[in-house]
C-alpha positions as CSV (number, residue, x, y, z in Angstrom):
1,X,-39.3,-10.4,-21.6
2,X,-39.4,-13.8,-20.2
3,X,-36.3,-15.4,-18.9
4,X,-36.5,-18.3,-20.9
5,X,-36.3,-16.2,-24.2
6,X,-33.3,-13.8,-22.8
7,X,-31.7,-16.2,-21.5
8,X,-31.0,-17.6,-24.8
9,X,-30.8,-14.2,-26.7
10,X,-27.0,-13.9,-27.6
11,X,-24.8,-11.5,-24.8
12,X,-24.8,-8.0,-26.4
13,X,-23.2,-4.6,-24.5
14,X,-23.5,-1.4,-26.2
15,X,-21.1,1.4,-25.2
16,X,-23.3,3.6,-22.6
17,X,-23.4,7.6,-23.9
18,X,-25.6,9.3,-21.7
19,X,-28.0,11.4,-23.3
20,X,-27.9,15.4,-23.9
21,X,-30.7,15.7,-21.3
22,X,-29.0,13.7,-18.6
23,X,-26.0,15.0,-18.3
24,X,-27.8,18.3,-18.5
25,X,-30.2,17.2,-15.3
26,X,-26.6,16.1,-13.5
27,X,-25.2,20.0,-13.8
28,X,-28.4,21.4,-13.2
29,X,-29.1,19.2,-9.9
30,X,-25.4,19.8,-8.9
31,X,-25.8,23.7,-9.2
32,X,-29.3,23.5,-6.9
33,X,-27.6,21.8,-4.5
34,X,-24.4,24.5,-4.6
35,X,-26.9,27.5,-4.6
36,X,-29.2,26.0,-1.9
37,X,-26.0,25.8,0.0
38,X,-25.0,29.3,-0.5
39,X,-28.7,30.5,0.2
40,X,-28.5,28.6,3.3
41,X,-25.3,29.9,4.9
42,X,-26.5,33.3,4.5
43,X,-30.2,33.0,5.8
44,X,-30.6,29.8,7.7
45,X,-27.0,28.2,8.5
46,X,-28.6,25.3,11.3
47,X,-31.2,24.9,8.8
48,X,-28.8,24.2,6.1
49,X,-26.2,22.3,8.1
50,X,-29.5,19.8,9.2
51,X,-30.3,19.3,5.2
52,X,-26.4,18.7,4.6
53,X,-26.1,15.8,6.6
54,X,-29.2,14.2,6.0
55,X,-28.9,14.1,2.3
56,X,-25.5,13.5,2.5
57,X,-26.2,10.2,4.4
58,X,-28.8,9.3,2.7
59,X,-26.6,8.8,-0.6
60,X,-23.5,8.0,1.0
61,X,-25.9,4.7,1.7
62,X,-26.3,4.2,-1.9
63,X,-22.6,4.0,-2.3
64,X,-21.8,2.0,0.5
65,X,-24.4,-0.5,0.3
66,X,-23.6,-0.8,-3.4
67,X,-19.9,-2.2,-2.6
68,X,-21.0,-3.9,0.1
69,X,-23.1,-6.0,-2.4
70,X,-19.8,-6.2,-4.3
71,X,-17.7,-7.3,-1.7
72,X,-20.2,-10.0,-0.2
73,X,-20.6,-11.5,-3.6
74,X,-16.5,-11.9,-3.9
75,X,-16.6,-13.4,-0.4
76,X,-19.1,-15.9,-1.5
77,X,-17.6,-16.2,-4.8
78,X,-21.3,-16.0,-6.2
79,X,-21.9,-17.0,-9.6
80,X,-25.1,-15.4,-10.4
81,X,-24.3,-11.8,-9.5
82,X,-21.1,-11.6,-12.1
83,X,-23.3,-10.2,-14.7
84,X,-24.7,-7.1,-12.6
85,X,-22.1,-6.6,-10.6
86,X,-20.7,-4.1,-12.6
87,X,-22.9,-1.6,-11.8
88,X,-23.0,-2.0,-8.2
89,X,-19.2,-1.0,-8.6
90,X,-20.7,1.9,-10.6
91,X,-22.7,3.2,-7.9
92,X,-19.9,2.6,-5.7
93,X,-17.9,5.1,-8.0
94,X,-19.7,8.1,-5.6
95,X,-17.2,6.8,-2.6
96,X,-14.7,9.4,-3.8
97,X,-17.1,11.9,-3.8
98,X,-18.7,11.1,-0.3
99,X,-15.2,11.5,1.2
100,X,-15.2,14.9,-0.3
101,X,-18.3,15.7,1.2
102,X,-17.5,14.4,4.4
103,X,-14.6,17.0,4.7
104,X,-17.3,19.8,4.0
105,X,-19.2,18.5,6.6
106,X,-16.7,19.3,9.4
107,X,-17.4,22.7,8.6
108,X,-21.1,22.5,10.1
109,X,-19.5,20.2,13.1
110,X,-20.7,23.0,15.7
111,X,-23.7,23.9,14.1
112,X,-25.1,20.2,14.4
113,X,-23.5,18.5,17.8
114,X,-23.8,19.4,21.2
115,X,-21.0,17.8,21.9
116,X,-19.1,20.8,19.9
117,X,-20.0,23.6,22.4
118,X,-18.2,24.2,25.0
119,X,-21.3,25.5,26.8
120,X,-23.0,22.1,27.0
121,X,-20.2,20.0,27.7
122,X,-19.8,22.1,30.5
123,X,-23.7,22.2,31.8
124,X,-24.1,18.1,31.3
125,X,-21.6,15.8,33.1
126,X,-23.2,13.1,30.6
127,X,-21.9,14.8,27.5
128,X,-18.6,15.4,29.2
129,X,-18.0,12.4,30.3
130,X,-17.8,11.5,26.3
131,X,-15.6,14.3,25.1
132,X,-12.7,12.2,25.2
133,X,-14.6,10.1,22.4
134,X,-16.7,12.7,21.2
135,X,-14.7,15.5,19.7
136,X,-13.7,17.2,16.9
137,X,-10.8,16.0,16.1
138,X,-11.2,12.3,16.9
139,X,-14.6,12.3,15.1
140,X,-12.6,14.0,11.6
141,X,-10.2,11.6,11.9
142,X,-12.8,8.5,12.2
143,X,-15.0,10.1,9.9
144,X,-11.3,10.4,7.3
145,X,-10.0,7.2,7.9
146,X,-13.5,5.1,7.5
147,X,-13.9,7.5,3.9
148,X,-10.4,7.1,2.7
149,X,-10.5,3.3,3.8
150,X,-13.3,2.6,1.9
151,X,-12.1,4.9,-1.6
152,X,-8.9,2.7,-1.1
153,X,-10.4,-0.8,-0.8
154,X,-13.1,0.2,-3.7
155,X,-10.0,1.4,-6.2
156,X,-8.5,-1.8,-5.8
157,X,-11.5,-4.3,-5.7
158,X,-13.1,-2.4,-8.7
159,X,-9.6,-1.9,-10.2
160,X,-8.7,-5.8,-10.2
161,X,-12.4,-6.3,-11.8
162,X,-11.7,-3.8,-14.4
163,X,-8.4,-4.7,-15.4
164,X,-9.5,-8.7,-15.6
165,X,-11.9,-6.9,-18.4
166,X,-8.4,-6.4,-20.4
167,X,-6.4,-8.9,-19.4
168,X,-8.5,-11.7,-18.6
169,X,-6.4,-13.5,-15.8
170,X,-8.2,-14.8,-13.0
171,X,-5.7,-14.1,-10.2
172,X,-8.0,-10.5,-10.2
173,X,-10.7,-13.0,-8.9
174,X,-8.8,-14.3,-6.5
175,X,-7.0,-11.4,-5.4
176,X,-10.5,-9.5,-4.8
177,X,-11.8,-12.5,-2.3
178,X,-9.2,-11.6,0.3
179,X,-9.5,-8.2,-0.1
180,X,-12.8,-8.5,0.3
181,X,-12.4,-10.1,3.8
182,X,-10.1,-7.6,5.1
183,X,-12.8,-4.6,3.7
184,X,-16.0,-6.2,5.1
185,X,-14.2,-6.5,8.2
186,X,-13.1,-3.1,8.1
187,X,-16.4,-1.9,6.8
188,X,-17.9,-3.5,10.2
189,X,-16.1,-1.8,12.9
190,X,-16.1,1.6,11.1
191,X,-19.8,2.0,9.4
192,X,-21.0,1.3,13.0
193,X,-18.7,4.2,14.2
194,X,-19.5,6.5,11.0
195,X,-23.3,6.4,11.7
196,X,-22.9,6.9,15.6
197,X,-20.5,9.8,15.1
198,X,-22.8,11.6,11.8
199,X,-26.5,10.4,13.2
200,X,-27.2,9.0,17.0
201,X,-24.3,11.7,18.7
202,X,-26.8,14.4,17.8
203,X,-28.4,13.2,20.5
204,X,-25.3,12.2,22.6
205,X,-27.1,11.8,25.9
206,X,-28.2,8.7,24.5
207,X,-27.3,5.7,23.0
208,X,-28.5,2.2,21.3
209,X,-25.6,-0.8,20.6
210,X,-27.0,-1.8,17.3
211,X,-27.5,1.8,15.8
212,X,-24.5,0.9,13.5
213,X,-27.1,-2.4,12.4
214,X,-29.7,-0.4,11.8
215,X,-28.2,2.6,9.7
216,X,-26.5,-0.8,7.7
217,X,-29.9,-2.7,7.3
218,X,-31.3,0.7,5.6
219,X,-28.6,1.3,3.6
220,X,-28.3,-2.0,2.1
221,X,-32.0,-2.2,1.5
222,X,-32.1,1.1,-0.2
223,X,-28.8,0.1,-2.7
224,X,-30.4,-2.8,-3.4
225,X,-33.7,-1.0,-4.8
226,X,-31.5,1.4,-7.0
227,X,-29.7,-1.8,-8.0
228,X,-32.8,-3.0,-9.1
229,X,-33.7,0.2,-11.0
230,X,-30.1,0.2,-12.6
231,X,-30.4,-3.1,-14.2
232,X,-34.3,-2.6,-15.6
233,X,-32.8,0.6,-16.8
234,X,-29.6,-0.8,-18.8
235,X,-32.2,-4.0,-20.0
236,X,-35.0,-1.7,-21.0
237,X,-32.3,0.6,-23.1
238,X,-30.8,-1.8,-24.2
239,X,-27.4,-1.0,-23.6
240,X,-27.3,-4.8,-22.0
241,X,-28.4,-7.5,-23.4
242,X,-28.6,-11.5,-22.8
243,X,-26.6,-10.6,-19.7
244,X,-29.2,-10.6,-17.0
245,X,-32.9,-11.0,-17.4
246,X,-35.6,-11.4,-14.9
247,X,-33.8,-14.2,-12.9
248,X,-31.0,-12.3,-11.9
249,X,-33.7,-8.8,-11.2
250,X,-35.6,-12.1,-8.9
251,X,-32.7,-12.7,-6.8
252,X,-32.1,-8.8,-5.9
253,X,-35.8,-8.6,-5.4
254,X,-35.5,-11.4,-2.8
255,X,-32.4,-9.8,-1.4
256,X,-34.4,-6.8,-1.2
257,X,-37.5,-8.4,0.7
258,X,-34.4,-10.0,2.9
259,X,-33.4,-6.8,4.1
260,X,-36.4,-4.9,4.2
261,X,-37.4,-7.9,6.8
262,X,-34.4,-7.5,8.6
263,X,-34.5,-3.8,8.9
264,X,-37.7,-4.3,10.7
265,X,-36.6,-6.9,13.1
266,X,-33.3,-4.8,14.4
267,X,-35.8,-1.8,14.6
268,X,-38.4,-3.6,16.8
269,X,-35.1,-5.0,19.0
270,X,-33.6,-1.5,19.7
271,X,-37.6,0.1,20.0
272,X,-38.2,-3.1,22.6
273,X,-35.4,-3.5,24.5
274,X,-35.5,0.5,25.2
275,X,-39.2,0.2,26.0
276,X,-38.8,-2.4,28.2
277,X,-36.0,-1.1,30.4
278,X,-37.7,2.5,30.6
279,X,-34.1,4.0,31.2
280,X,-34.7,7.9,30.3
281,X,-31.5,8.8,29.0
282,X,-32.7,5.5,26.6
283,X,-36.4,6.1,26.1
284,X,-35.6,10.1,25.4
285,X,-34.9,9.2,21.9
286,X,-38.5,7.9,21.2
287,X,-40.3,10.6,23.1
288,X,-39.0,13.2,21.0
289,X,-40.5,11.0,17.9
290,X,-44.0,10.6,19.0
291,X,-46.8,12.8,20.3
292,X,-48.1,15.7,19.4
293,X,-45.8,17.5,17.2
294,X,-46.4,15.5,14.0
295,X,-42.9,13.2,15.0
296,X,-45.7,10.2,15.4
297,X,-46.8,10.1,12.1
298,X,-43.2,9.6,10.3
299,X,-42.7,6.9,12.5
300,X,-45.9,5.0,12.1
301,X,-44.9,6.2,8.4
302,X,-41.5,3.8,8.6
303,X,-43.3,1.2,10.2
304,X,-46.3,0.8,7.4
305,X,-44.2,1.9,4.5
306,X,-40.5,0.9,5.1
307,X,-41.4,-2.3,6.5
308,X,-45.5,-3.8,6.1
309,X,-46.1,-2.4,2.0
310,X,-42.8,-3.7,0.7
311,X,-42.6,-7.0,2.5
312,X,-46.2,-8.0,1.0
313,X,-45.5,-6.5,-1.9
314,X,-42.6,-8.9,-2.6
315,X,-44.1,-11.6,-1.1
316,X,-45.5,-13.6,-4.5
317,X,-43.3,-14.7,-6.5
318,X,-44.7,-12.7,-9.5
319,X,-44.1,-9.9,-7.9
320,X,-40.0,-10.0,-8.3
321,X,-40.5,-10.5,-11.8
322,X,-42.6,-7.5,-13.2
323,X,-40.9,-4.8,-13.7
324,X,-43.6,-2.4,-13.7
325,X,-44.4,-3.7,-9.6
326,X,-41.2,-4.2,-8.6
327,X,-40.1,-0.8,-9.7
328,X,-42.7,0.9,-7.8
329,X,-41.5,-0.9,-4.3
330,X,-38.0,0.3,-5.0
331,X,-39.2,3.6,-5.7
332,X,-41.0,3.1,-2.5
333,X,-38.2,1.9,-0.5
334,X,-35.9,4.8,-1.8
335,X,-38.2,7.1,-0.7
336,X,-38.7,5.6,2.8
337,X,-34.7,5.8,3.3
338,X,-34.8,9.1,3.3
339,X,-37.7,9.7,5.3
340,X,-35.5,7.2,7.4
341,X,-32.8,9.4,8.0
342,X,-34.9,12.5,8.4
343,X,-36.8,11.1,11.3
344,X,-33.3,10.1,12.8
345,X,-31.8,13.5,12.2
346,X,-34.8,16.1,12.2
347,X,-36.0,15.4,16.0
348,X,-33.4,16.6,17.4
349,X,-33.5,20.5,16.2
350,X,-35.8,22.9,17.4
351,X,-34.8,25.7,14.6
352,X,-36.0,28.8,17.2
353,X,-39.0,26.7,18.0
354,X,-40.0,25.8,21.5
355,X,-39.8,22.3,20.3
356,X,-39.0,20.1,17.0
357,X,-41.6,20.2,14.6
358,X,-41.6,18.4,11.0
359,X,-40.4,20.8,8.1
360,X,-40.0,19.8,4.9
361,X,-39.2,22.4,2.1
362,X,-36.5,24.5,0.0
363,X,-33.3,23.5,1.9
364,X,-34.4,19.4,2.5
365,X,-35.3,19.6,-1.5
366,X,-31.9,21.2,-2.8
367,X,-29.7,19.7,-0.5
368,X,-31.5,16.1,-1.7
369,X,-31.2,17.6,-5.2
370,X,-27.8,18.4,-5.1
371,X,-26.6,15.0,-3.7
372,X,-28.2,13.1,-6.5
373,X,-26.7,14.9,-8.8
374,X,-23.5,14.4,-7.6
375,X,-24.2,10.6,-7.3
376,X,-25.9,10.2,-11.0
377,X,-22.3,11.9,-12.4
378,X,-20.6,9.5,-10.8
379,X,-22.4,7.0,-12.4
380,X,-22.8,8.6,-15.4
381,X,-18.5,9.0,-16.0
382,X,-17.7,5.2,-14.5
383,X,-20.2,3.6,-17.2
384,X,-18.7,5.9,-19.6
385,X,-15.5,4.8,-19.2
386,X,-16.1,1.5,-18.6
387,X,-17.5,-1.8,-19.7
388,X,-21.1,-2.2,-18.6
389,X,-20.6,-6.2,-17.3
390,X,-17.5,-7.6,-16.3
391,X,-17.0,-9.8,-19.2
392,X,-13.9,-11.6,-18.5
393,X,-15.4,-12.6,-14.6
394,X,-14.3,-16.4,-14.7
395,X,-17.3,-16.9,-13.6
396,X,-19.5,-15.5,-15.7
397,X,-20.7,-18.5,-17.5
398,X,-22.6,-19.6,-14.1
399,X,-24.3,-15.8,-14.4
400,X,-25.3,-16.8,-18.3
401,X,-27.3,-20.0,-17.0
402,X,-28.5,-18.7,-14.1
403,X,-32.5,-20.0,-13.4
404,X,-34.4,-19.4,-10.2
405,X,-36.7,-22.1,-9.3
406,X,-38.5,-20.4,-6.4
């Protein structure tokens, strides 16, 4: 529909039941991603470890670039967003979850990092010279204090938004503003060193100074397309109505095209600036993603589909407002984080072979698999439980008569 007719259609939530079917397709994913775990520790445990952490990235980014939306729109105190925010906070109902996850990851610490044999730390005086940084127990504890940080600060953000649902008072609002601060602040320092410690210490030889940008440009662009998906999904169901309407789906969409340009730009700045010093502790990073041994084409992959489709794509102004167009991009972009994260993660493993090569089967699937499952529970018990929009947000009445002109 138009957004002159729905935004004039009377404000209507239905109480979200998920279907038979979908809470069926959470088990089901959940118990492929448990057996593909078992299967893996038994028959292919560096294999497994590798899926683990890429998936588990991959939709911890969901989550975190979910409340990061929700936080920036408190710091802004943003009108327009009041409507949908409430299921950003939904998505960021998997934090919980991630932390979880996080503590099964230690497990695989010594299957995935150099830095965790003894052997190599003493053969490279390189990755020695890190191990004060780079160990086990510093990186759990970063890795447990950025996870329960983040569970904390979501509890009570989401918490103040859901209690003002009952209650009404708008000293939540005002409370979550400077909570906000304090987590965006937080979330600065200690994304940057939660992607450096899970992603670019795999290869700890080297290092790039805006990694932690990078991994926080794809993760924002990725939440933003499942954002968009969520709220054609609730409109189209018709569990929300009058609420948000294609206005509201504009202004993610340009959001969307925001960061998918941004993405690009801090990409080409840590590709350039490595190229153009030709340091080989720095350039070893892109070696071992082009050539021969198919590493090239994923890149070229992220540079066409990640970054060229979707930012023509969203270019016309038409093209943030049909659904059927827009959905595809977001579909797109999804995809293209993953492949994101693969290429970051993949390169750097052999698996018995004299050097890395792209796979791409049973383990990447069911690991991917399991991770979604876990994530579409989560959402599946927070709308559930909860009210679908925050209707008592003071300022939803700026959300109700929100009109994009451009």
């Amino acid at each position: 529909m138009g957004s002159a007719t729905e935004s004039h259609a009377a404000p209507q939530i239905k109480k979200f039941e998920a279907s038979t079917g979908m809470n069926t397709a959470s088990f089901v994913m959940i118990a492929i991603g448990i057996l593909t775990v078992i299967v893996g520790l038994i028959n292919n445990p560096d294999r497994m470890w590798t899926s683990y952490l890429t998936a588990f990235f991959y939709v911890a980014c969901l989550a975190l670039g979910a409340f990061f939306f929700v936080t920036v729109n408190h710091l802004t105190k943003a009108g327009w967003s009041a409507s949908i925010r409430r299921l950003a906070e939904g998505m960021s109902s998997y934090i919980p979850v991630m932390v979880v996850s996080s503590i099964v990851l230690l497990f695989g610490v010594k299957r995935l990092y150099p830095w965790a044999d003894p052997e190599v730390v003493a053969s490279n005086a390189m990755v020695a010279a890190k191990t004060s940084y780079l160990n086990v127990g510093f990186m759990a504890a970063r890795m447990l204090l950025f996870g329960v940080g983040a569970w904390i600060f979501s509890k009570l953000i989401i918490g103040h938004s859901l209690q003002q649902d009952k209650d009404g008072l708008d000293q939540h609002t005002h409370k979550n503003l400077g909570l906000s601060i304090a987590y965006i602040l937080f979330f600065a320092i200690f994304f940057s060193l939660y992607s450096v410690d899970l992603l670019m210490s795999l290869l700890p030889t080297w290092y790039s100074t805006i990694f932690g940008i990078y991994t926080f440009a794809g993760s924002f662009q990725s939440a933003l397309a499942f954002l968009i998906l969520l709220i054609m999904y609730m409109r189209n169901k018709g569990f929300v109505q009058g609420y948000f309407w294609d206005d509201h789906m504009h202004d993610v969409g340009k959001f969307l095209k925001a960061f998918t340009v941004f993405w690009a730009y801090i990409a080409f700045c840590q590709f350039m600036l490595i190229w153009y010093a030709n340091i080989p502790e720095e350039t070893e990073f892109f070696l071992m993603r082009s050539g021969n041994s198919g590493w090239m084409m994923v890149s070229m992959s992220l540079l066409i589909f990640k970054f060229i489709v979707p930012f023509i794509a969203l270019l016309p102004r038409w093209a943030k407002r049909t659904e059927g167009w827009l959905a595809s991009i977001c579909v797109l972009v999804l995809v293209m984080q993953y492949v994101d994260i693969y290429w970051l993660v993949y390169p750097n493993f052999a698996f018995g072979a004299e050097e890395s090569q792209v796979v791409f089967g049973f383990y990447e699937v069911g690991l991917l698999v399991g991770f979604l499952g876990l994530f579409l529970m989560s959402l599946i018990k927070f709308f559930e439980k909860n009210n679908l929009v925050a209707i008592k947000d003071p300022r939803m009445h700026e959300a109700l008569h929100h009109h994009v002109t451009y």
